[in-house]
C-alpha positions as CSV (number, residue, x, y, z in Angstrom):
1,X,115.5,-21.5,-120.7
2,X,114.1,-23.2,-124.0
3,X,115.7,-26.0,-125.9
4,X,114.6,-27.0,-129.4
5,X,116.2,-30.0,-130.8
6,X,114.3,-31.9,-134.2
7,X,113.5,-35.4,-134.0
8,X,111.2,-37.7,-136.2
9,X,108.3,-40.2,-135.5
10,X,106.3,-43.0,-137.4
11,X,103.1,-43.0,-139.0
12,X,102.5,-46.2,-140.5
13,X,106.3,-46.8,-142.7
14,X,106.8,-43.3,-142.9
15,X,108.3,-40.9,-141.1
16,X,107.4,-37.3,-139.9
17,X,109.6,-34.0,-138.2
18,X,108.7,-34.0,-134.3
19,X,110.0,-30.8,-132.6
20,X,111.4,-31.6,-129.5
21,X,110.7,-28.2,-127.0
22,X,112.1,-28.3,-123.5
23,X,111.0,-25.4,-121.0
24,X,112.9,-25.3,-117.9
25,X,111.8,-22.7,-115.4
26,X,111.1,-21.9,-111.9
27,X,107.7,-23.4,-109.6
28,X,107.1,-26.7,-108.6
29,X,109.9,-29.5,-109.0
30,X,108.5,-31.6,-111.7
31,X,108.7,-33.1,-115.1
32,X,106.2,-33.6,-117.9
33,X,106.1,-34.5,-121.0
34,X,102.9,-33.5,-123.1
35,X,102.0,-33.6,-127.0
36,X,99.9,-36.8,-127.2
37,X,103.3,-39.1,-125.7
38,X,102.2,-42.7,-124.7
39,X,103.1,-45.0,-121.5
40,X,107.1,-45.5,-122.9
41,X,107.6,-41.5,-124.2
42,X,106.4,-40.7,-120.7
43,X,108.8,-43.0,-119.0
44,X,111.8,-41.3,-120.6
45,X,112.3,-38.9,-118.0
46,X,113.3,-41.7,-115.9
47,X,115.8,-42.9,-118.2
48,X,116.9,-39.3,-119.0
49,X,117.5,-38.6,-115.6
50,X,119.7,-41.0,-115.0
51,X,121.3,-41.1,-118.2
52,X,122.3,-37.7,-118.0
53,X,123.6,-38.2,-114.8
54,X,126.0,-41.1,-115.0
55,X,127.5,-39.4,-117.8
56,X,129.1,-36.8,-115.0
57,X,126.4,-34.0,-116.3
58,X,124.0,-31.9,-114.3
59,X,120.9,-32.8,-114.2
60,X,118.4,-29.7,-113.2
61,X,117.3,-29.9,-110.1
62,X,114.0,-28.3,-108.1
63,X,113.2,-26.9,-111.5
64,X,110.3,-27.0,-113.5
65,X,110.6,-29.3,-116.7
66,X,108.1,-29.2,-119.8
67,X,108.7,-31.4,-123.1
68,X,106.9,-30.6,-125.7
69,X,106.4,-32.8,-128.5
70,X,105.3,-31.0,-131.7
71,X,102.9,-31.3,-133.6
72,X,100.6,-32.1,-130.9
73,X,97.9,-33.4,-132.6
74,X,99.9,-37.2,-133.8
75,X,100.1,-40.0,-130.9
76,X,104.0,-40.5,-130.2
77,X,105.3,-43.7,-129.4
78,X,108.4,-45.5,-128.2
79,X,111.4,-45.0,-126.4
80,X,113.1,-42.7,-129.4
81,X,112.9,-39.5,-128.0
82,X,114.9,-40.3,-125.0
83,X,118.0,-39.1,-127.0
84,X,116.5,-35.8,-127.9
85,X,115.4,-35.0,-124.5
86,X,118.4,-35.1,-123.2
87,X,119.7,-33.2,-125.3
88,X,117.2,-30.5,-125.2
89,X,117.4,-30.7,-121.8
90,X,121.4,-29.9,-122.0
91,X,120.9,-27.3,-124.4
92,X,118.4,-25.4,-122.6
93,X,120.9,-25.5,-119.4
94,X,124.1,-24.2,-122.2
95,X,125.5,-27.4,-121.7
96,X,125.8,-28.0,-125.5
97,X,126.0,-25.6,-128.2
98,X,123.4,-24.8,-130.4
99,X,125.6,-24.3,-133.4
100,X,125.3,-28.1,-135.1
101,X,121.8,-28.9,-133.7
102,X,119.3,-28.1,-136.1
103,X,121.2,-29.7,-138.6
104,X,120.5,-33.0,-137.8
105,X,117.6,-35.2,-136.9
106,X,118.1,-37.0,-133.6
107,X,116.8,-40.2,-132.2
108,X,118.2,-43.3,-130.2
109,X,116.4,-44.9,-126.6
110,X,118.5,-44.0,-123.9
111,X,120.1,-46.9,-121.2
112,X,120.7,-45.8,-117.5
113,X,124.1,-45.6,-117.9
114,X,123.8,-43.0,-120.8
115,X,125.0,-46.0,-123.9
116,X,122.3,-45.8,-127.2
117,X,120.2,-48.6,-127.8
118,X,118.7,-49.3,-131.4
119,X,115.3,-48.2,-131.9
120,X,112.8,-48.6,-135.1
121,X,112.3,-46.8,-138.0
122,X,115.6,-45.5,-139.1
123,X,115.7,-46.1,-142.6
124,X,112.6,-44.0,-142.9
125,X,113.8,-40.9,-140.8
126,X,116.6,-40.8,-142.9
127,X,114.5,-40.9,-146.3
128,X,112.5,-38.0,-144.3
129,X,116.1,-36.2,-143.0
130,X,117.0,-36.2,-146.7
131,X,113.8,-35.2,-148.6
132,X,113.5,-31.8,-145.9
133,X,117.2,-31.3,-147.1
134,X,119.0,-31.8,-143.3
135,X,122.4,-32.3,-143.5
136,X,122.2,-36.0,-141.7
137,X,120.7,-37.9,-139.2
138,X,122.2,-39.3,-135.7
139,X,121.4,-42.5,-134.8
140,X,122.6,-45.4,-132.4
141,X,125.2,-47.2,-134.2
142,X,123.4,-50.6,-134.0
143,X,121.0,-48.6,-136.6
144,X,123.7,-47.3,-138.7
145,X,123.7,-49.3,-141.8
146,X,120.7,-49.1,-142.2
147,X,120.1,-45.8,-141.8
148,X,123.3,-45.5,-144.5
149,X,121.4,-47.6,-147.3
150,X,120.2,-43.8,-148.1
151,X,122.8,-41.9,-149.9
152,X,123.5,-37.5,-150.0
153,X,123.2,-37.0,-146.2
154,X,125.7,-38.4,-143.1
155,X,124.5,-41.0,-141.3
156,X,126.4,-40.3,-137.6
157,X,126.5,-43.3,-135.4
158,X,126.8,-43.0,-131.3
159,X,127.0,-45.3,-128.6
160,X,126.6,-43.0,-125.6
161,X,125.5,-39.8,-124.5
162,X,128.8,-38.4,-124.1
163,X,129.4,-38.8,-128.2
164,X,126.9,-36.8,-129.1
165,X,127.6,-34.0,-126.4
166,X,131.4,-33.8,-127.7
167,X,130.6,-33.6,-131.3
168,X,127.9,-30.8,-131.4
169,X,130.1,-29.0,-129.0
170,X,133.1,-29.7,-131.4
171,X,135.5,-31.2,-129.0
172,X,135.0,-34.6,-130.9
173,X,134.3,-35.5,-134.5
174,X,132.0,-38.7,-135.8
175,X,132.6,-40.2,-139.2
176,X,129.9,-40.5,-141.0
177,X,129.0,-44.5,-141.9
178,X,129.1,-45.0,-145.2
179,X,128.0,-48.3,-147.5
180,X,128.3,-49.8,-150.7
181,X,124.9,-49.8,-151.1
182,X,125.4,-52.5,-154.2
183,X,127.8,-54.4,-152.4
184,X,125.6,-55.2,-149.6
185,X,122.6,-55.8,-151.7
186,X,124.9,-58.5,-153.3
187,X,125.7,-59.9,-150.8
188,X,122.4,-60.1,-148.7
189,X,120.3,-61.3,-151.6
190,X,121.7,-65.1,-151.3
191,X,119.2,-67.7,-150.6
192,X,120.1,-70.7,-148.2
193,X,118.0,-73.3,-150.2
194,X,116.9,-74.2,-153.4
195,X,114.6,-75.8,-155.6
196,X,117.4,-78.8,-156.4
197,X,116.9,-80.2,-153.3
198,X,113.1,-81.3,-154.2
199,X,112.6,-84.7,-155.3
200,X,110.0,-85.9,-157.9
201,X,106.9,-83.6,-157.8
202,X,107.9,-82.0,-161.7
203,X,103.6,-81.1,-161.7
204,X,103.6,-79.2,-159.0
205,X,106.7,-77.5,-160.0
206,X,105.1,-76.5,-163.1
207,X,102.4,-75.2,-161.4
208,X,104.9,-73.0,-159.0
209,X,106.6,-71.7,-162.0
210,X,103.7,-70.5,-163.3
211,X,102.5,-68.9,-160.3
212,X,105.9,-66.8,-159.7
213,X,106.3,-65.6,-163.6
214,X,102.0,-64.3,-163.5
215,X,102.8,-63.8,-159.7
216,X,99.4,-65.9,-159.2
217,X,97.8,-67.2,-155.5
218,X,98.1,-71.0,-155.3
219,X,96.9,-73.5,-152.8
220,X,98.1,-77.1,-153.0
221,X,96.0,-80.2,-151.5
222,X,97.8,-83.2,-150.2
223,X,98.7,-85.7,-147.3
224,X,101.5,-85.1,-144.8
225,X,104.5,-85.5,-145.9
226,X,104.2,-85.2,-149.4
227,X,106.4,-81.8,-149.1
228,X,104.2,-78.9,-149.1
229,X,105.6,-76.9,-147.2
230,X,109.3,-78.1,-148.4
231,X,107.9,-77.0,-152.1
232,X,107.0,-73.8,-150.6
233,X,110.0,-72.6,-148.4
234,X,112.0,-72.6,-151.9
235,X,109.6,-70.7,-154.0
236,X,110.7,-66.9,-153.2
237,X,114.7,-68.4,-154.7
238,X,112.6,-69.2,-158.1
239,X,111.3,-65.4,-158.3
240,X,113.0,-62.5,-160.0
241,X,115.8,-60.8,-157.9
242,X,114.6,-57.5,-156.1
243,X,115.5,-54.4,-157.3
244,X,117.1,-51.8,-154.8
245,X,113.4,-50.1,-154.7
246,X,112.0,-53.1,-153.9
247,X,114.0,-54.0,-151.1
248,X,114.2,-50.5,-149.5
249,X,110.6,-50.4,-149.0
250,X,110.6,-54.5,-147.6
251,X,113.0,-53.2,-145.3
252,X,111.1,-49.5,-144.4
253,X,107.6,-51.8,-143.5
254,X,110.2,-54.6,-142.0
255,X,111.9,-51.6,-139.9
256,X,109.1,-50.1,-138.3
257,X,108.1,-53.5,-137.1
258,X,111.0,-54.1,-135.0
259,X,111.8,-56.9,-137.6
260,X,114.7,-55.8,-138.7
261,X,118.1,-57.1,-137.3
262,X,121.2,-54.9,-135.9
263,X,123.7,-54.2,-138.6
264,X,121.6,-55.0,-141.2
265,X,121.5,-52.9,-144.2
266,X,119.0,-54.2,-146.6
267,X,116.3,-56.7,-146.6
268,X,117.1,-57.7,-150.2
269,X,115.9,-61.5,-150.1
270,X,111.8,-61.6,-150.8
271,X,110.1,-62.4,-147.6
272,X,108.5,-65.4,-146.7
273,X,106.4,-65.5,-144.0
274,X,104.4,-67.9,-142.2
275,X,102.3,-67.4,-139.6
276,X,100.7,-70.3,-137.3
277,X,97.2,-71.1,-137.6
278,X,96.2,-69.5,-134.4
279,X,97.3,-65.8,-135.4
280,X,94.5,-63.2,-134.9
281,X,93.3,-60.9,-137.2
282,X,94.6,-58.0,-136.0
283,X,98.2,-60.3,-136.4
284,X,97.4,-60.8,-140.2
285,X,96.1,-57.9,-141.4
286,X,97.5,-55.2,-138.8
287,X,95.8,-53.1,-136.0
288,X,96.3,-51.8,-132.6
289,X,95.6,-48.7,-131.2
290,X,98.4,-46.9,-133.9
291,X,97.6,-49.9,-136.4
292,X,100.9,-51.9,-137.1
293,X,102.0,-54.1,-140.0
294,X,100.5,-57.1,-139.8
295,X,101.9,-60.5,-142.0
296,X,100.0,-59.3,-145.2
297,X,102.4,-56.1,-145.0
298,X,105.4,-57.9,-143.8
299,X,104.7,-60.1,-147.0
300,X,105.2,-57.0,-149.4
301,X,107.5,-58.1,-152.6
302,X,107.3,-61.8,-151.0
303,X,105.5,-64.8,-149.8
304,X,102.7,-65.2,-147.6
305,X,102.5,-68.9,-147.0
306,X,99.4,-70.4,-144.8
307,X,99.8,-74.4,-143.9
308,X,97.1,-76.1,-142.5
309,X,94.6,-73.7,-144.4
310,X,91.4,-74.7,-142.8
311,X,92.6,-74.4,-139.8
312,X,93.0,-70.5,-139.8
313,X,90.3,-68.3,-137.7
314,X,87.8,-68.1,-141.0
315,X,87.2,-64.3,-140.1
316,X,91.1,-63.9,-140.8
317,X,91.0,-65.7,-143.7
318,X,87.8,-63.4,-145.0
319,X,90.0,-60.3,-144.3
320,X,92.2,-61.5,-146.3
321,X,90.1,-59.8,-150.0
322,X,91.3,-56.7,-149.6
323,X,94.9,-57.1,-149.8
324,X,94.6,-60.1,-152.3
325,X,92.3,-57.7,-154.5
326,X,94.0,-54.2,-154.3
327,X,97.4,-55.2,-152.8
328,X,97.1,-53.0,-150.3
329,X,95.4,-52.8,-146.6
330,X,93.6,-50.2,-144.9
331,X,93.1,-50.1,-141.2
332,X,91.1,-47.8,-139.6
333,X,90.7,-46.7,-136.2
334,X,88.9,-44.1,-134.6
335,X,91.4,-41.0,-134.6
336,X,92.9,-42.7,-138.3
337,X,93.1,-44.6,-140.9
338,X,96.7,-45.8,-142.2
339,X,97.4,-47.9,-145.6
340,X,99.9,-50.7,-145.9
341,X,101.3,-51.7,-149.3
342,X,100.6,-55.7,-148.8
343,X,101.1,-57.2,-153.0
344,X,102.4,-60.7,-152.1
345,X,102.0,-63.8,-153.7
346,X,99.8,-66.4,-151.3
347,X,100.9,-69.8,-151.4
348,X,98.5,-72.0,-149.2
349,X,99.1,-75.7,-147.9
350,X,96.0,-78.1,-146.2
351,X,95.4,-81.2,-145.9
352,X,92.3,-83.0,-148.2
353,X,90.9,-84.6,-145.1
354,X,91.0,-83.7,-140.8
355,X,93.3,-87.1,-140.7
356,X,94.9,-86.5,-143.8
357,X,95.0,-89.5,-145.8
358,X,91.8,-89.4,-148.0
359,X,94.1,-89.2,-151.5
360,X,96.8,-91.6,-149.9
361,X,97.8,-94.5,-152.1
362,X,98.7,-96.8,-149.6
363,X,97.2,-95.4,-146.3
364,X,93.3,-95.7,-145.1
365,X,91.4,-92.5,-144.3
366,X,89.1,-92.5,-141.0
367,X,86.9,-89.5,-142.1
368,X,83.7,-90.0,-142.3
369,X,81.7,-87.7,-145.3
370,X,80.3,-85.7,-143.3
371,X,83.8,-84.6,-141.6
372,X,85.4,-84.3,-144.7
373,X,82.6,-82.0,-145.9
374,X,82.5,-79.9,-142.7
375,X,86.8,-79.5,-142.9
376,X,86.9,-78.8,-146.8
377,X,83.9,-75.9,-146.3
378,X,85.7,-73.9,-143.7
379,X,87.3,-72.4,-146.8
380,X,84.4,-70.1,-148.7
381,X,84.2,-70.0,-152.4
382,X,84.5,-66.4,-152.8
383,X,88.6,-67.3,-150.8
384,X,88.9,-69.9,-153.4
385,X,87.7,-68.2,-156.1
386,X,90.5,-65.6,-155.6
387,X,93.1,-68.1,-155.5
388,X,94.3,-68.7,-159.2
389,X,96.3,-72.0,-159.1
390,X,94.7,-75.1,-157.2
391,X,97.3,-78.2,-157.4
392,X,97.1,-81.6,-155.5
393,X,100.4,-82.8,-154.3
394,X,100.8,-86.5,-154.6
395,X,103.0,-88.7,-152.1
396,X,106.8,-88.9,-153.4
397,X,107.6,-92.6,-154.7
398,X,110.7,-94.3,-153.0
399,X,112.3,-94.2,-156.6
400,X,112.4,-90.4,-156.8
401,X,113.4,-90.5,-152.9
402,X,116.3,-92.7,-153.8
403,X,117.3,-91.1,-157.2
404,X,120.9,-89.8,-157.8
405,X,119.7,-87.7,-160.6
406,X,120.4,-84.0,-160.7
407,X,116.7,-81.7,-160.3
408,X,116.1,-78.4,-162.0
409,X,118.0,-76.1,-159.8
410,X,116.1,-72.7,-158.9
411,X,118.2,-70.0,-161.4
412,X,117.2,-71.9,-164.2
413,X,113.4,-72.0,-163.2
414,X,114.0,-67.9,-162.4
415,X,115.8,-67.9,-165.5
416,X,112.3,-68.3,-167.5
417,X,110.4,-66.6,-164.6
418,X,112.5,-63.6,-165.4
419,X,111.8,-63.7,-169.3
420,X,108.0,-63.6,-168.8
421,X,108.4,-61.2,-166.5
422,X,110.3,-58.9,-169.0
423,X,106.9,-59.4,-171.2
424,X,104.9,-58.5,-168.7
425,X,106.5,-55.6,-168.0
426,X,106.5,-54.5,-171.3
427,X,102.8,-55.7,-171.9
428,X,101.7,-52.7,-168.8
429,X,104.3,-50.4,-169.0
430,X,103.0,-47.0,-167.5
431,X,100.2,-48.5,-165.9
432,X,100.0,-49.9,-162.0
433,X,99.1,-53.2,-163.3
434,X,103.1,-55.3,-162.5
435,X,102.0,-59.1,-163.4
436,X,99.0,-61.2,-164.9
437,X,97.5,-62.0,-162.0
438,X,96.5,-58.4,-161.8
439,X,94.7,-57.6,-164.9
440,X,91.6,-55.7,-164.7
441,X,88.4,-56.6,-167.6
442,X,90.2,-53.6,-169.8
443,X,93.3,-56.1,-169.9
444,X,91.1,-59.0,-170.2
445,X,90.1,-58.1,-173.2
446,X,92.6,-56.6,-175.3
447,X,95.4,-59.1,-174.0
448,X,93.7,-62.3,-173.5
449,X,91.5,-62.8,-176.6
450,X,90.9,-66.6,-177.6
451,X,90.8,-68.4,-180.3
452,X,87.4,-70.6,-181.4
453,X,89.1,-73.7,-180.3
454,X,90.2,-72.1,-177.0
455,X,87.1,-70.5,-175.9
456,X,85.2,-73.5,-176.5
457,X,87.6,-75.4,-174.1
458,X,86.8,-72.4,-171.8
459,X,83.0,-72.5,-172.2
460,X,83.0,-76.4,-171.5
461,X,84.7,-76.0,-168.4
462,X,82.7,-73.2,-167.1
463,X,79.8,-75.6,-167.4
464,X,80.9,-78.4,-166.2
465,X,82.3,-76.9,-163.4
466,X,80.0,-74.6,-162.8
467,X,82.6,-72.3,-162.6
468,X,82.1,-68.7,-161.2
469,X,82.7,-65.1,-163.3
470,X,86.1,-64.5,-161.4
471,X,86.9,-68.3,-161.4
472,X,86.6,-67.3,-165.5
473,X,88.8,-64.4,-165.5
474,X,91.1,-66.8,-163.4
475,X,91.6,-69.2,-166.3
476,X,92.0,-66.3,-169.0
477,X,95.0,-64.7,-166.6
478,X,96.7,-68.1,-166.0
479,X,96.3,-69.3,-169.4
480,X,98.1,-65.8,-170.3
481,X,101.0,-66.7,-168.0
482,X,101.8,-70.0,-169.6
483,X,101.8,-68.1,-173.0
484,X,104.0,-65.6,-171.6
485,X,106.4,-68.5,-170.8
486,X,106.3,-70.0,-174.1
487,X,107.1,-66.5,-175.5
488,X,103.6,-66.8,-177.4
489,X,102.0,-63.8,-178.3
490,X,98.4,-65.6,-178.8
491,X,96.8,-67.9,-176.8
492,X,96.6,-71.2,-177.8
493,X,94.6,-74.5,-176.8
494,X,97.0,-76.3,-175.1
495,X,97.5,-72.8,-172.9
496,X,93.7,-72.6,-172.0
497,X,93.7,-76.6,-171.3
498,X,96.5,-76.4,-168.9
499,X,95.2,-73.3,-167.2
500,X,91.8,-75.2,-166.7
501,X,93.8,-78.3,-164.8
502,X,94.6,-76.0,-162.1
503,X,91.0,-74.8,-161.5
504,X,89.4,-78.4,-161.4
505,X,90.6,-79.7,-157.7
506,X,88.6,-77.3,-155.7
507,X,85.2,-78.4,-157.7
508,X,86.0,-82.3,-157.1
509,X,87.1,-81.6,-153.2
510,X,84.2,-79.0,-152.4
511,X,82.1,-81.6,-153.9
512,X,83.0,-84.4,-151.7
513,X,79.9,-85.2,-150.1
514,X,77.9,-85.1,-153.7
């Protein structure tokens, strides 16, 4: 007897129809499982066995079993297809109907004892279950709201075997799960901290502001303590709200990493990640056999924060050009090559010394020249050069520890953000350009043209500094940011001069030995 029963798989955050076939004939007791299945696919028919069993149904016995996983050419991984097994495996034996089946797309990994465990993925089977027009998807009810954030098809949730047996033989009925998709996106985009809470550092906040309305890379220089990383952890609640597109495809890339908690709809804060210092770069950028997101893709529509900068593998940090360049990844691999979306801002923390203290006011630094040199070159130029916004952050004063006085809170910073954001998005309407940070030479030149005072601000810094093309271009997008955020159409002087401030630190640290 045959049993068909349609499934889905990923490939990279999307998904793909798998045709579940089960043969069941005469010959040899066995089961086996072909169509490129890794270690866990194969170790469902363990799982099935038993599941099938302790839900009071017949398992075949001293027959021959085949699964068939179609199309055969695509490497299948994870435990999802223990669901559909089973049910092919049913079906073929008439123990379910074949009426409702091909209806529906079916996944969920299978427990001994026949309940549905959540599995990966499910927002982007059901985006595949509605774009092939099935009439829903059936998933394990831990994966049901997510799987609901996609609206026009019926999200079924189960919890065991037996659920899904009585409803496609009729003798039960599911209700679909339904959300308010705007609801939960209100609700879930609330963010525990905010820029308030920072005291003293108005510079540096200036120079965050900036970087989240032109959605620029910045890397700040300063001792322990002087709150980095505190500055950091609050600058996704100063940038502009995700949109519902936005944080369906955060959670898609989030989903299909396993990232993404039970009962949760939406990912509809911007991520911040921040990976240790140790992370590989397979862990950064992605790989494995069937590459994986990596932190540059679990970044997408967030924050990709690095602390203690130098101390980063330098091939990882290297790697790191492509998806700062094109905001995308690409990994290949012998039998493919699969493309992340990875456009995230990069906000990077280090110290300007191995001990820390070479810019402290009050402390001594114990480097020697030469160590300083040797821990301030492990970042290359062309890194640097790529990074827009370079800001030392000086040790907080007692008086601004102690102050009673109210800081800027974060929706009036986002507040601004979000008005040179609307320019922007008028300024590359129809084009795949979305801030200044990512203007090509084409928008070089017809947005950022200077004036004769401004360029020759521009041209003295270039020589002083000895300042690179792209460092160059770097100025001209900056400069265009703080425009934007005066609501100035042109360019001015003061503009350029405060764009240049944030491109000087680098030239007087990676000089230190001079």
């Amino acid at each position: 007897m045959l049993g068909k029963i349609k499934s889905a798989a990923i490939l990279g955050i999307d998904a793909y129809e798998v045709e579940v076939e089960v043969d069941i004939g005469p010959g040899i007791p066995s089961f086996s499982v072909v169509g490129l299945p890794d270690v866990s696919v194969k170790e469902s028919k363990d799982r099935v066995k038993s599941a099938i069993r302790n839900s009071e149904y017949e398992f075949p016995q001293n027959r021959r079993i085949i699964i068939n996983l179609s199309p055969a050419d695509k490497k299948k991984e994870g435990p999802s297809f223990d669901l559909p097994i089973a049910i092919g495996i049913l079906a073929a034996e008439s123990s379910i109907s074949r009426e409702r089946i091909e209806n529906y797309l079916i996944i969920g990994e299978l427990s001994l004892d026949g309940s549905i465990n959540a599995v990966r993925g499910c927002l982007s089977i059901a985006l595949l279950a509605k774009d092939k027009g099935y009439e829903g998807v059936i998933v394990p009810a831990a994966n049901a709201d997510e799987a609901a954030v996609v609206e026009a098809i019926d999200v079924l949730p189960v919890t065991s075997l037996k659920d899904i047996i009585g409803f496609l033989n009729g003798s039960d009925d599911i209700t679909p799960h339904k959300l308010d998709i705007r609801e939960v996106f209100s609700q879930s985009s609330q963010y525990g901290m905010d820029f308030s809470e920072v005291k003293g550092q108005q510079y540096i906040k200036r120079a965050l502001e900036i970087a989240a309305a032109g959605g620029h890379n910045v890397l700040m220089i300063g001792p322990p303590g002087s709150g980095k990383t505190m500055l950091a952890r609050r600058f996704p609640t100063i940038l502009p709200e995700m949109s519902l597109e936005e944080a369906i495809e955060t959670t898609r890339i989030h989903s299909v990493s396993g990232y993404v908690k039970e009962k949760t709809a939406l990912i509809a804060t911007r991520p911040f990640r921040s990976p240790h210092h140790t992370i590989s770069d397979a862990g950064l950028i992605g790989g494995g056999t069937v590459p994986r997101p990596g932190e540059v893709s679990l970044s997408h529509n967030g924050v990709l924060f690095l602390d203690e900068l130098p101390e980063f593998n330098r091939n990882a940090l290297e790697v790191l050009r492509q998806p700062l360049e094109d905001g995308v990844v690409t990994i290949s691999r012998a039998l493919m090559s699969l493309t992340y979306p990875s456009r995230f801002t990069l906000l990077s923390a280090m110290n300007p010394c191995p001990c820390g203290y070479y810019t402290h006011p009050k402390k001594q630094c114990t480097c020697s020249i030469q160590q300083r040199d040797k821990y301030i070159s492990k970042i290359s130029g062309p890194l640097l050069d790529r990074i827009d916004i370079h800001v030392e952050v000086p040790v907080v004063e007692y008086s601004e520890l102690v102050s009673r006085a109210e800081a800027e809170p974060s929706s009036a910073i986002r507040g601004r953000v979000n008005s040179a954001r609307k320019l922007q998005d008028a300024r590359f309407k129809g084009s795949r350009t979305y801030f200044n940070a990512h203007m090509g030479p084409r928008h070089l030149r017809k947005y950022c043209q200077l004036e004769k005072e401004s360029q020759a601000l521009v041209k003295q810094a270039v020589d002083k500094f000895a300042l690179s093309a792209r460092a160059y271009d770097r100025i001209l997008k900056v400069a265009r940011t703080i425009a934007d955020l005066d609501g100035s159409e042109q360019i001015g002087a003061k503009h350029v001069s405060e764009s240049i401030q944030y491109r000087t630190l680098d030239r007087d640290y990676w000089k230190v030995g001079v």
